[in-house]
TORKEKOL-734685 format. One line per field, with one value per atom (N, C-alpha, C, CB): residue number from 1; chain; x, y, z; atom name. Coordinates in nm, 2 decimals. Glycine has a CB too. Layout:
% TORKEKOL-734685
seq = [NUM,...]
mol = [A,...]
east = [X,...]
north = [Y,...]
up = [Z,...]
atom = [CA,...]
***
This chain:
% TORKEKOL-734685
seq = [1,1,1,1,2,2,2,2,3,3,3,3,4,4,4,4,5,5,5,5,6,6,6,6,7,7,7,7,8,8,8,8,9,9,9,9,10,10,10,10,11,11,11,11,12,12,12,12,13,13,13,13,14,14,14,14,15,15,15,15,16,16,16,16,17,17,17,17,18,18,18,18,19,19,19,19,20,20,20,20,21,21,21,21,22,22,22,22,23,23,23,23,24,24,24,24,25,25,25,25,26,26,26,26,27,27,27,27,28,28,28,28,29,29,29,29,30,30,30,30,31,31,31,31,32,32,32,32,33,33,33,33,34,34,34,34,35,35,35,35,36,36,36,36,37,37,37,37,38,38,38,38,39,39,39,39,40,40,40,40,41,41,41,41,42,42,42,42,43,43,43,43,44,44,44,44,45,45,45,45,46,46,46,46,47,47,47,47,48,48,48,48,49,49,49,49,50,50,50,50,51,51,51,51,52,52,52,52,53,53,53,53,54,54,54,54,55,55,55,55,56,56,56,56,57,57,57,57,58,58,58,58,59,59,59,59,60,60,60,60,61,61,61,61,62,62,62,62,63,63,63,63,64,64,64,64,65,65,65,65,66,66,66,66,67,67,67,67,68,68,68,68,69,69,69,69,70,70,70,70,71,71,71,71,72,72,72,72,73,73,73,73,74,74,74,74,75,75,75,75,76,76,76,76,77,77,77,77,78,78,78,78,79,79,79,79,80,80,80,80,81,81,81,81,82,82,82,82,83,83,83,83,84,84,84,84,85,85,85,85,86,86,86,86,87,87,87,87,88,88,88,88,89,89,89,89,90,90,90,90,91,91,91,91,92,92,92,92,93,93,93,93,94,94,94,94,95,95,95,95,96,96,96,96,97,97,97,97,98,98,98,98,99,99,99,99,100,100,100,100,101,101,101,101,102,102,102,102,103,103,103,103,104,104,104,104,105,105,105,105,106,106,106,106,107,107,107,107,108,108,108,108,109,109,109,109,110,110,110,110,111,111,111,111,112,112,112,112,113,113,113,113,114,114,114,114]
mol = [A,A,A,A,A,A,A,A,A,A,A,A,A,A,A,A,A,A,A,A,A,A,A,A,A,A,A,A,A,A,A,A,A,A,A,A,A,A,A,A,A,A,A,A,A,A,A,A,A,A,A,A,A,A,A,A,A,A,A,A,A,A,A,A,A,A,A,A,A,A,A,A,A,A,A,A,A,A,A,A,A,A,A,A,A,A,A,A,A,A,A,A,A,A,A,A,A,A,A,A,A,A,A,A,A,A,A,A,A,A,A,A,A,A,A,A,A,A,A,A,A,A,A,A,A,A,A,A,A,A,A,A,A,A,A,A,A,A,A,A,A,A,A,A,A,A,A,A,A,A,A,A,A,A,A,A,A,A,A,A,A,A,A,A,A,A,A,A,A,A,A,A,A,A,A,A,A,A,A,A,A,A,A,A,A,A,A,A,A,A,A,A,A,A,A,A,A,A,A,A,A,A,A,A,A,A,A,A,A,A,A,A,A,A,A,A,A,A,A,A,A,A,A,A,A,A,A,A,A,A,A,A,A,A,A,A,A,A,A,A,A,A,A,A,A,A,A,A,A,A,A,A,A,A,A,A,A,A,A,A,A,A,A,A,A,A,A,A,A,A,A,A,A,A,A,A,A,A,A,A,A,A,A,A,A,A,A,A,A,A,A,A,A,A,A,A,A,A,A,A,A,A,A,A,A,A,A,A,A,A,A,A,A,A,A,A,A,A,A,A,A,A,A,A,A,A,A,A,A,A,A,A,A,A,A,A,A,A,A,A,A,A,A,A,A,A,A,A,A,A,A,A,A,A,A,A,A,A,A,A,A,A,A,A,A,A,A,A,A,A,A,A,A,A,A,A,A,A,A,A,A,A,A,A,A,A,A,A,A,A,A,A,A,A,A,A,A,A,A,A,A,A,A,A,A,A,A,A,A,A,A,A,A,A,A,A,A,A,A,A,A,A,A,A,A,A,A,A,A,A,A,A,A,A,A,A,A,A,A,A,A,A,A,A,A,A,A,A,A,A,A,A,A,A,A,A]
east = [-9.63,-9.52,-9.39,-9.52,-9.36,-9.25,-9.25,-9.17,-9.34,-9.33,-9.37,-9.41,-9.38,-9.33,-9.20,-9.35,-9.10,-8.97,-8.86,-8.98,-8.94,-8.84,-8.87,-8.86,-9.00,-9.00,-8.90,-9.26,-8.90,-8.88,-8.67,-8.96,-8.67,-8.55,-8.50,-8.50,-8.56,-8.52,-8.53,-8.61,-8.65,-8.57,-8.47,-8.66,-8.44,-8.31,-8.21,-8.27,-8.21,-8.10,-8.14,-8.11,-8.20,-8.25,-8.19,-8.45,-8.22,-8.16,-8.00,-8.19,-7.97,-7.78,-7.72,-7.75,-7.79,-7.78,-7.78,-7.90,-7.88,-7.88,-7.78,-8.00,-7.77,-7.67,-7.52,-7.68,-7.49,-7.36,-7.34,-7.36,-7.48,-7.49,-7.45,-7.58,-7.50,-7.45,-7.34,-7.52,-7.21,-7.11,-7.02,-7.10,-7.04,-7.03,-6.99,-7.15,-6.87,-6.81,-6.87,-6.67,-6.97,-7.00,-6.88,-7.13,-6.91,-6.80,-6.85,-6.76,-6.77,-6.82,-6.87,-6.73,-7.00,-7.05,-6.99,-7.12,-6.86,-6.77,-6.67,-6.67,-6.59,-6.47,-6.41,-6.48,-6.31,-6.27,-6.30,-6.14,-6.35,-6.37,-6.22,-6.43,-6.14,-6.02,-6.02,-5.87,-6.06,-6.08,-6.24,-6.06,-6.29,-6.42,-6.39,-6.50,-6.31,-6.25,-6.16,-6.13,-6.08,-5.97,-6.08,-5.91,-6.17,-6.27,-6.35,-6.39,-6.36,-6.40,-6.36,-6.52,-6.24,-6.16,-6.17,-6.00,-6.20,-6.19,-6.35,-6.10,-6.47,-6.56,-6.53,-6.67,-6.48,-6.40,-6.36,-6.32,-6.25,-6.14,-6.23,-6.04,-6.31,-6.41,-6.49,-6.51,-6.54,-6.62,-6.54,-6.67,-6.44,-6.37,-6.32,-6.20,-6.28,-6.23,-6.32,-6.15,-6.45,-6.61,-6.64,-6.74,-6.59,-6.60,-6.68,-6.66,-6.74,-6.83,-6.76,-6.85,-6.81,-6.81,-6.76,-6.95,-6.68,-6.64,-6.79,-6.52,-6.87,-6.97,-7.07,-6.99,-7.09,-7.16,-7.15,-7.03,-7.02,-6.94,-6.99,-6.71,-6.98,-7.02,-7.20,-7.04,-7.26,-7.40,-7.44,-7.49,-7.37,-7.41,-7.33,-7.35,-7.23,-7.16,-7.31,-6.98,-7.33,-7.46,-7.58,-7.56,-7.58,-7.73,-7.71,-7.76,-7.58,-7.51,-7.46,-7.38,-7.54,-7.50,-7.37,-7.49,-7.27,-7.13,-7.12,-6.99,-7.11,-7.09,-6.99,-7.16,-6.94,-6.85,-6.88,-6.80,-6.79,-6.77,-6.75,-6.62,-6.76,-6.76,-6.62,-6.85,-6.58,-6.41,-6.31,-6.40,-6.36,-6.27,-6.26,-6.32,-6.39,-6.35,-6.26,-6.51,-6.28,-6.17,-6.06,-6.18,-6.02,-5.90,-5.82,-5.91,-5.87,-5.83,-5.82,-5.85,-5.92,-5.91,-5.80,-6.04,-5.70,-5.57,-5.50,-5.53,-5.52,-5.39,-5.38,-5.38,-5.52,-5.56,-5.54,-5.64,-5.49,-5.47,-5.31,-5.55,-5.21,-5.08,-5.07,-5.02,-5.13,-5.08,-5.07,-5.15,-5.15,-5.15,-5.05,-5.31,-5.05,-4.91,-4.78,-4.86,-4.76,-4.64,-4.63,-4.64,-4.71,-4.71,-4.66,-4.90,-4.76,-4.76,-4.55,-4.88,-4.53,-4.39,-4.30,-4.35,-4.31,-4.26,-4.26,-4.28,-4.32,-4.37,-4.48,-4.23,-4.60,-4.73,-4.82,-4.75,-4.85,-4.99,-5.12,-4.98,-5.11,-5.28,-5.26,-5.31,-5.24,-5.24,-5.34,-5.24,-5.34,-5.46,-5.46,-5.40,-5.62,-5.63,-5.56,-5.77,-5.52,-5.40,-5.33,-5.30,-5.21,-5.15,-5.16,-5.08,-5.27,-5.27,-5.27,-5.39,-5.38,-5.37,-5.29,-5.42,-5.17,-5.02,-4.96,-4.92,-4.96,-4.90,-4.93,-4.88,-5.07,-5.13,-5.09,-5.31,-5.07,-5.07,-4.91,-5.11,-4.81,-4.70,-4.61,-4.74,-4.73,-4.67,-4.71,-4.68,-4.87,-4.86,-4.78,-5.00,-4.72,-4.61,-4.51,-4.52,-4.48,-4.36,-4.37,-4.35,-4.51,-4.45,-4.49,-4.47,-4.55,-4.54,-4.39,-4.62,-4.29,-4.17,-4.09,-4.11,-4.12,-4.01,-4.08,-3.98]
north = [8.74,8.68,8.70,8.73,8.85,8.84,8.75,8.98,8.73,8.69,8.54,8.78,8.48,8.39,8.33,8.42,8.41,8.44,8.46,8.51,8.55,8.54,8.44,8.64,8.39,8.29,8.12,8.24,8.10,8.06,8.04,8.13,8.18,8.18,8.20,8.25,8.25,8.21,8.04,8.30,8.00,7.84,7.77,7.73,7.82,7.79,7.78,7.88,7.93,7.98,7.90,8.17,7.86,7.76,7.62,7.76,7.58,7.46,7.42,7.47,7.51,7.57,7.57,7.74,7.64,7.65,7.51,7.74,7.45,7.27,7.24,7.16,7.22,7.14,7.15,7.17,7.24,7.30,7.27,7.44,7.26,7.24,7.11,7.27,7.04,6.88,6.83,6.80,6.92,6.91,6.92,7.02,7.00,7.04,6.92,7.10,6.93,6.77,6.78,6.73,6.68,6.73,6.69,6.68,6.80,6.82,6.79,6.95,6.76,6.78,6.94,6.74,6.91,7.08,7.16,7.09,7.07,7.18,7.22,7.08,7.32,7.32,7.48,7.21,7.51,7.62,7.69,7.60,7.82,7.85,7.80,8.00,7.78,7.76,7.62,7.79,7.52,7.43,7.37,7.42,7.44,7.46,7.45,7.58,7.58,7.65,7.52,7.79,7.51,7.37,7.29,7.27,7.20,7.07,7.13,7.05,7.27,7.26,7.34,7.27,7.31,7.37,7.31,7.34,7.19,7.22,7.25,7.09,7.28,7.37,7.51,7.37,7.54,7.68,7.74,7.68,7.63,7.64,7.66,7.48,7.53,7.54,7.69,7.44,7.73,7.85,7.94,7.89,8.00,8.12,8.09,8.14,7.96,7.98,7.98,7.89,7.97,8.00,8.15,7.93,8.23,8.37,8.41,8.43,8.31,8.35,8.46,8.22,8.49,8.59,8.50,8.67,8.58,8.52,8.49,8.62,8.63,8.65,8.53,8.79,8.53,8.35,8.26,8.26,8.24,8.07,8.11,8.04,8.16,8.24,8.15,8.46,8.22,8.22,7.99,8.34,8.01,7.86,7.80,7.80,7.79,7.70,7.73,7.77,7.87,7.87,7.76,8.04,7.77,7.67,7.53,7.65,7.49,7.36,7.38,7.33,7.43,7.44,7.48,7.28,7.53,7.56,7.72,7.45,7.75,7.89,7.96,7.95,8.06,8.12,8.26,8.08,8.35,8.50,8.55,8.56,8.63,8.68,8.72,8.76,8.80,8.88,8.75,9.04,8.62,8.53,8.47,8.43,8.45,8.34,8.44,8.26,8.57,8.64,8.69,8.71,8.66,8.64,8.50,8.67,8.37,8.27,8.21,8.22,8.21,8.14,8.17,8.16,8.31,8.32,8.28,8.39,8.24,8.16,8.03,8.17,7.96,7.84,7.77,7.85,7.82,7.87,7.87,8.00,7.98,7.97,7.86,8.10,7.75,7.67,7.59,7.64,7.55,7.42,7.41,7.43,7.62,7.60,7.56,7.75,7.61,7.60,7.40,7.70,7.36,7.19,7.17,7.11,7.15,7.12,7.10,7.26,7.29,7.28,7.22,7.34,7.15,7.08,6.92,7.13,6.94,6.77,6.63,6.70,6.76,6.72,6.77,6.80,6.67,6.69,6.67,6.68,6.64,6.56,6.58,6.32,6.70,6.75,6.74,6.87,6.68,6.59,6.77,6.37,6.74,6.90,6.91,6.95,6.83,6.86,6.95,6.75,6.86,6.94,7.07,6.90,7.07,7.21,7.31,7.23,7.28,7.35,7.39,7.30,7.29,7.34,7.43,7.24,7.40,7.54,7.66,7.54,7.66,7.78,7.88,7.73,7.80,7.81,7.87,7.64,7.76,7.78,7.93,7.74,7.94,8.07,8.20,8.06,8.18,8.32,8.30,8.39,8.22,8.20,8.35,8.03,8.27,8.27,8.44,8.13,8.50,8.61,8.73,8.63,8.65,8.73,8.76,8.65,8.65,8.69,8.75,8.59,8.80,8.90,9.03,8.86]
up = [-9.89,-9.96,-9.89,-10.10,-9.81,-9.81,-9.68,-9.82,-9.57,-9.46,-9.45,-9.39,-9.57,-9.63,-9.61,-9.74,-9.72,-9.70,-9.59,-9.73,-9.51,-9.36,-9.29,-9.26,-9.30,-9.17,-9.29,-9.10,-9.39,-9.46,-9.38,-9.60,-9.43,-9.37,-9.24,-9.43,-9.14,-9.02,-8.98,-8.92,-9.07,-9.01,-9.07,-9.00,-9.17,-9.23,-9.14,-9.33,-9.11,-8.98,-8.82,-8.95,-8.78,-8.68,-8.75,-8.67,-8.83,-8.89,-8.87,-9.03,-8.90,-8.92,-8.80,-9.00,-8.74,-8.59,-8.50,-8.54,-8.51,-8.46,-8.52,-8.49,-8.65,-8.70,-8.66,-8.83,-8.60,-8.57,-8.44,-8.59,-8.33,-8.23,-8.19,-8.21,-8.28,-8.29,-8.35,-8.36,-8.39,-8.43,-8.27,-8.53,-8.19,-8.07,-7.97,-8.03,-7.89,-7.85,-7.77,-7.81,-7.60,-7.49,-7.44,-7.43,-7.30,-7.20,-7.06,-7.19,-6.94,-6.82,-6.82,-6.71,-6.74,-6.69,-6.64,-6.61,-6.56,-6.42,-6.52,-6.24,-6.45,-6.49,-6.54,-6.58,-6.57,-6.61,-6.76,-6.59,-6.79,-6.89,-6.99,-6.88,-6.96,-7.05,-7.10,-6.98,-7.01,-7.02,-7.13,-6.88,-7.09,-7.19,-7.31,-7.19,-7.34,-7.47,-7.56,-7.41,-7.48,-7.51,-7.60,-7.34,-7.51,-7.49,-7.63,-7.31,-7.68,-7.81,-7.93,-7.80,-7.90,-7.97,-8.19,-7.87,-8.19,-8.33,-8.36,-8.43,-8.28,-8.34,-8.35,-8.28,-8.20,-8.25,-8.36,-8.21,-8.37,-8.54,-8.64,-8.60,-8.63,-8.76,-8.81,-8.73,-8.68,-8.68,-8.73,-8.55,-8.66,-8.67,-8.86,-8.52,-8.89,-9.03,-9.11,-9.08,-9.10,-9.16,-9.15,-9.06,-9.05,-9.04,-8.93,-9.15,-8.82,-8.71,-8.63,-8.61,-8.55,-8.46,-8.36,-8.44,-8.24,-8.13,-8.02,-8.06,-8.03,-7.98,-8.04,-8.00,-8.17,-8.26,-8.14,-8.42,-8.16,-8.13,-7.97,-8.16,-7.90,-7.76,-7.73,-7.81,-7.86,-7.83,-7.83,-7.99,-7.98,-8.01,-7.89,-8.18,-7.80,-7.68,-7.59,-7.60,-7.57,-7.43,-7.45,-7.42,-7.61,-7.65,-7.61,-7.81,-7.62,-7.59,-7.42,-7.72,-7.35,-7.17,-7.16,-7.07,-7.28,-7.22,-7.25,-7.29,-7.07,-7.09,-7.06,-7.05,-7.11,-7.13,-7.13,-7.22,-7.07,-7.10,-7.28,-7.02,-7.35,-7.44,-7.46,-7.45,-7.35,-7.34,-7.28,-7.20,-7.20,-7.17,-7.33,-7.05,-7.39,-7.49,-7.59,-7.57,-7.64,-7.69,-7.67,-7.72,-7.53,-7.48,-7.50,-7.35,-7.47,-7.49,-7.57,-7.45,-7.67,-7.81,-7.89,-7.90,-7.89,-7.92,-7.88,-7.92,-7.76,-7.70,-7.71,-7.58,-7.69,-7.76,-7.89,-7.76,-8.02,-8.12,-8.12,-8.12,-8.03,-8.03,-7.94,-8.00,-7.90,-7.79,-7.89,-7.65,-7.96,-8.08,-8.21,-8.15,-8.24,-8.32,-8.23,-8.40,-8.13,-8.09,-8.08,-7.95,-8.02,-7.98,-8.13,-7.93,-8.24,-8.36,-8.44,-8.42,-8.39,-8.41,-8.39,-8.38,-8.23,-8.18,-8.19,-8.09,-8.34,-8.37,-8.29,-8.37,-8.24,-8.14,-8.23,-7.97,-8.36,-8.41,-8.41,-8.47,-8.29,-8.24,-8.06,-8.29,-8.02,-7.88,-7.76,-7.91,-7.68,-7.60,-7.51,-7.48,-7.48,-7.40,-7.30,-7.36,-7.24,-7.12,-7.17,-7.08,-7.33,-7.33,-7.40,-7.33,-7.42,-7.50,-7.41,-7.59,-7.28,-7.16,-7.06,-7.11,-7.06,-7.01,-7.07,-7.00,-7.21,-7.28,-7.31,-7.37,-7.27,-7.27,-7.11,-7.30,-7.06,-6.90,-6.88,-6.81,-6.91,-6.99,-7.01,-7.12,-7.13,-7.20,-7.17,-7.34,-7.07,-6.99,-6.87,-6.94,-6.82,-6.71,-6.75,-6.74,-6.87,-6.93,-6.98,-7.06,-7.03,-7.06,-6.99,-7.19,-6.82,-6.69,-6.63,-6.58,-6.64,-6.61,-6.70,-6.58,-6.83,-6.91,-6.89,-7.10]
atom = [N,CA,C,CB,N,CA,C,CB,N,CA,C,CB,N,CA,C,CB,N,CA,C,CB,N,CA,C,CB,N,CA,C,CB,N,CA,C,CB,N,CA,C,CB,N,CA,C,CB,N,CA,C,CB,N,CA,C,CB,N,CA,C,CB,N,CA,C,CB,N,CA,C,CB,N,CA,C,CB,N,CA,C,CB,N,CA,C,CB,N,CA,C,CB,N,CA,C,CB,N,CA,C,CB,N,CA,C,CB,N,CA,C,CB,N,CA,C,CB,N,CA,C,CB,N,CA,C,CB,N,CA,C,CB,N,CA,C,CB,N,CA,C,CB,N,CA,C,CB,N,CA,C,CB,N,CA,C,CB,N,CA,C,CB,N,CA,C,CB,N,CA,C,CB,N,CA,C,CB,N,CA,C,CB,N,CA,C,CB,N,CA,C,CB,N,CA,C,CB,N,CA,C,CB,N,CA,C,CB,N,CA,C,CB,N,CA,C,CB,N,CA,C,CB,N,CA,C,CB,N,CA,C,CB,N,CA,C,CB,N,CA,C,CB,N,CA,C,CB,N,CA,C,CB,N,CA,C,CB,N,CA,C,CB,N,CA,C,CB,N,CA,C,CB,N,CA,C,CB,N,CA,C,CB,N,CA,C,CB,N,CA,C,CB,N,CA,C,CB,N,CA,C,CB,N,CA,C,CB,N,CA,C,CB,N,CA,C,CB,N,CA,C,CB,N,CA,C,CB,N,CA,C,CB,N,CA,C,CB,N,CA,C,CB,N,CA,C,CB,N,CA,C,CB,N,CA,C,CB,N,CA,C,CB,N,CA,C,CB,N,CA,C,CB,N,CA,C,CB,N,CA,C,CB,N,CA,C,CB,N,CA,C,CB,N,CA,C,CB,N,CA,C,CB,N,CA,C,CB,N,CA,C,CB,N,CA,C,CB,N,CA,C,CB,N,CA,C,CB,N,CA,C,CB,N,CA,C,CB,N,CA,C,CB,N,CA,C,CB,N,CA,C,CB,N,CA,C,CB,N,CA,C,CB,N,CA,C,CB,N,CA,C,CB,N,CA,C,CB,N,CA,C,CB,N,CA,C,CB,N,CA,C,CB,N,CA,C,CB,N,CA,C,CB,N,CA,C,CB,N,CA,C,CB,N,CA,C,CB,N,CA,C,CB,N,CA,C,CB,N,CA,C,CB,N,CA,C,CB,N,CA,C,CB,N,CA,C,CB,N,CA,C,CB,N,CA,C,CB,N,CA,C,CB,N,CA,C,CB]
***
């Protein structure tokens, strides 16, 4: 019975998992982990305000070919994050990843020179 139960529920959690996977924008293959990050940024959002793990969102991008460091994506996704408030402030509410990507770029410029 109980092994019933787990397998019962691990495919639940397999289920959840695709489903999410297919939420997932595709991207070109090449390219910079920041740029990655950017390209899926409102699964990101979505995740982190669900309560995933950076390490989660980490695993579910590898399933979907986009890979990433664990310590890049928890380094960037904050900044990613302040790049969109700041745009947003500035009356940019639908921010094309360029520019989200200049501002991110931007503002570690910016707080290498102070």
């Amino acid at each position: 019975m109980y092994d019933d139960y787990a397998d019962n529920e691990r495919q639940r959690l397999i289920e959840a998992e695709l489903f999410e996977l297919a939420e997932v924008e595709p991207i070109k293959k090449r390219g910079t982990e920041l740029r990655k990050l950017i390209a899926q940024r409102r699964f990101i959002l979505d995740q982190r305000r669900r309560g995933r793990s950076v390490e989660g969102i980490v695993r579910i991008l590898a399933k979907k070919n986009i890979h990433v460091f664990e310590g890049t994506a928890r380094n960037y996704i904050p900044q990613i994050e302040n790049a969109i408030h700041a745009l947003h402030v500035i009356g940019n509410d639908d921010p094309t990843n360029t520019e989200i990507h200049r501002m991110v770029i931007e503002r570690a410029k910016a707080s290498r020179h102070n």
